[in-house]
VEXRO-811368 format. One line per 10 residues: their letters; for each residue x, y, z of N, C-alpha, C, O, CB. Coordinates in steps of 0.05 Angstrom, whole numbers, plus 5000, padded with zeros to 4 digits. Each point is the difference from the previous one (the first is absolute). Glycine has a CB too. Layout:
BEGIN
A = X/Y/Z/X/Y/Z/X/Y/Z/X/Y/Z/X/Y/Z | ...
END
This chain:
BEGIN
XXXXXXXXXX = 9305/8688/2618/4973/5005/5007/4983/4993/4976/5004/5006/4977/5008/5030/5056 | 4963/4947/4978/4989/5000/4978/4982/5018/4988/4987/5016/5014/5022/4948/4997 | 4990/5033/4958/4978/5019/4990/4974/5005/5010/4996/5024/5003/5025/4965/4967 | 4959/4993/5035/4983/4993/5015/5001/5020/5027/4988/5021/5004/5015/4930/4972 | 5018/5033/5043/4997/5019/5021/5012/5032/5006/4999/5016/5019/4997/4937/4993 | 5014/5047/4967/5007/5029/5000/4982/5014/4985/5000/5025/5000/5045/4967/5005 | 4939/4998/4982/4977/5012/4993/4972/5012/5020/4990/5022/5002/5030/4948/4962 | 4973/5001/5051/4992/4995/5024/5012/5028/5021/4987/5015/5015/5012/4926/4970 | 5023/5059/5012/5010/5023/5032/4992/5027/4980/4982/5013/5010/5074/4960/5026 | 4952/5036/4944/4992/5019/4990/4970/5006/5004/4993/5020/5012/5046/4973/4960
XXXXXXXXXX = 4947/4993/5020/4973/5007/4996/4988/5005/5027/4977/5010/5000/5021/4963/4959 | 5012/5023/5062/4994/4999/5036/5002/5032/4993/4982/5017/5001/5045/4933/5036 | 5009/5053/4953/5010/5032/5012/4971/5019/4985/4985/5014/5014/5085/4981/4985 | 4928/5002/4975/4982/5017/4986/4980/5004/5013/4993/5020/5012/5020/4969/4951 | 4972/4984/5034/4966/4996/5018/5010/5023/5028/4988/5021/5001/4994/4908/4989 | 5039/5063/5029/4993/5019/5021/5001/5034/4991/4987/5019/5008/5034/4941/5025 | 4999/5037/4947/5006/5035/4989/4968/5014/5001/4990/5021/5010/5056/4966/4947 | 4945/4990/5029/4969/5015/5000/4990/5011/5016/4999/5024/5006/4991/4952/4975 | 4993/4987/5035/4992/5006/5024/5006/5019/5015/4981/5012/5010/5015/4954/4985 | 5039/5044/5014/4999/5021/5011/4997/5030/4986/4996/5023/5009/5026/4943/5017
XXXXXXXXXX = 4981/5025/4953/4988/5036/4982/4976/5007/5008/4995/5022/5010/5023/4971/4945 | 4957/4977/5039/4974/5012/5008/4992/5007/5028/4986/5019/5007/5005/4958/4956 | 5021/5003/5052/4990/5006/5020/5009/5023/5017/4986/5005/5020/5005/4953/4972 | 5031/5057/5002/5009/5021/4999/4984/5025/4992/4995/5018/5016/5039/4953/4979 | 4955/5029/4974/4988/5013/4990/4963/5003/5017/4987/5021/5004/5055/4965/4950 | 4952/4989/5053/4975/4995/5009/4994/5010/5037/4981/5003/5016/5022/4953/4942 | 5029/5047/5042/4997/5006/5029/4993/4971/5016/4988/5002/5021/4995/5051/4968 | 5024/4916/5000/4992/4975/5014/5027/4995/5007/5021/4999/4986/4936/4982/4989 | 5040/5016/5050/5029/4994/5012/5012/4972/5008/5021/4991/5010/4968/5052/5005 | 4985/4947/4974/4998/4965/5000/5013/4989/4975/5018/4984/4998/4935/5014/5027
XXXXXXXXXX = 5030/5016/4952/5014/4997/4981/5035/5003/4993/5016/4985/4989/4935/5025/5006 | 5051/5012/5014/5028/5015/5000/5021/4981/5011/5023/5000/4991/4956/5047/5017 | 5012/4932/5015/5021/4998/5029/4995/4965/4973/5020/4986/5003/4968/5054/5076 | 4998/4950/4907/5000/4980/4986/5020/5003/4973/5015/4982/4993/4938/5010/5030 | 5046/5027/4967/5009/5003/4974/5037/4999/5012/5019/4990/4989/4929/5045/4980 | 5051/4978/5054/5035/5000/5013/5011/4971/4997/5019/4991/4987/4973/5047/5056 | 4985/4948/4976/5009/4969/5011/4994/4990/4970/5015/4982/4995/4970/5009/5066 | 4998/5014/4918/5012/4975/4983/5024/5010/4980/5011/4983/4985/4939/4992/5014 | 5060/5053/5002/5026/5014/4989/5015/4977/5010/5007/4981/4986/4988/5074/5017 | 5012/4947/5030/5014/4983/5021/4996/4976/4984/5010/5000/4977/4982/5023/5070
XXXXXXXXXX = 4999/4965/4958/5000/4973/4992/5006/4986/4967/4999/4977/4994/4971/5032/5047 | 5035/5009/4948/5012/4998/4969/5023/5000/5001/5012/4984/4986/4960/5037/4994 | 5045/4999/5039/5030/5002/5007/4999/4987/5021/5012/5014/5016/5002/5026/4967 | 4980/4941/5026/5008/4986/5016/5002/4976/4980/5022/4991/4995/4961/5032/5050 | 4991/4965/4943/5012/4980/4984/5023/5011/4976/5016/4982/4995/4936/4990/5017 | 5050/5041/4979/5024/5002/4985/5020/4998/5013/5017/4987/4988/4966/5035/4986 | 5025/4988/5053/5018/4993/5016/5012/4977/5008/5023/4998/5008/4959/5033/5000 | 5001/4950/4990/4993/4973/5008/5008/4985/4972/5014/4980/5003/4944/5033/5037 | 5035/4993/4933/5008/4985/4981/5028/5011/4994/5020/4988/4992/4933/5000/4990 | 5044/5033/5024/5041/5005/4992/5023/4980/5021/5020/4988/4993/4968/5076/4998
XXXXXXXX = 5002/4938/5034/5008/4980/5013/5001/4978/4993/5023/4991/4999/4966/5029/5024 | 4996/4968/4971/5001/4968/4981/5011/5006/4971/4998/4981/4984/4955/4997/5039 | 5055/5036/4971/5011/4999/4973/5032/4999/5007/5018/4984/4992/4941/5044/4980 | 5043/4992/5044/5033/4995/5009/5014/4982/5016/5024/5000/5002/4970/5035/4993 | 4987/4943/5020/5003/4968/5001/4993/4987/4976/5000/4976/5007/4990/5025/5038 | 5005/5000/4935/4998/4981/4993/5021/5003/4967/5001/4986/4979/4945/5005/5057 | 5068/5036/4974/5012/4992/4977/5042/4994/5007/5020/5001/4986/4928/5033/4983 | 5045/4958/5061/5020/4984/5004/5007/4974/5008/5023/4993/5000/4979/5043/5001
END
């Protein structure tokens, strides 16, 4: 995986950690149901580059 994009998927998971802290805290449930899906979507691309790492190192 590259550095880059594993940086990239991390920073999704955090950014949503937030988003759903505040919007949690704020009582915004818009916010909240956003901060989940871009969690989601950090582990999904990390999912996705671990996959290509274990093709490509055979």
């Amino acid at each position: 995986m590259s550095t880059e994009r594993k940086i990239d998927a991390k920073a999704d998971e955090v950014k949503g950690k937030v988003k759903e802290g505040v919007g949690g805290a704020t009582d915004d449930h818009g916010l909240e149901a956003e901060g989940k899906t871009d969690q989601a979507k950090g582990k999904v691309k990390e999912a996705a580059e671990k996959v290509k790492d274990v093709f490509k190192k055979d």
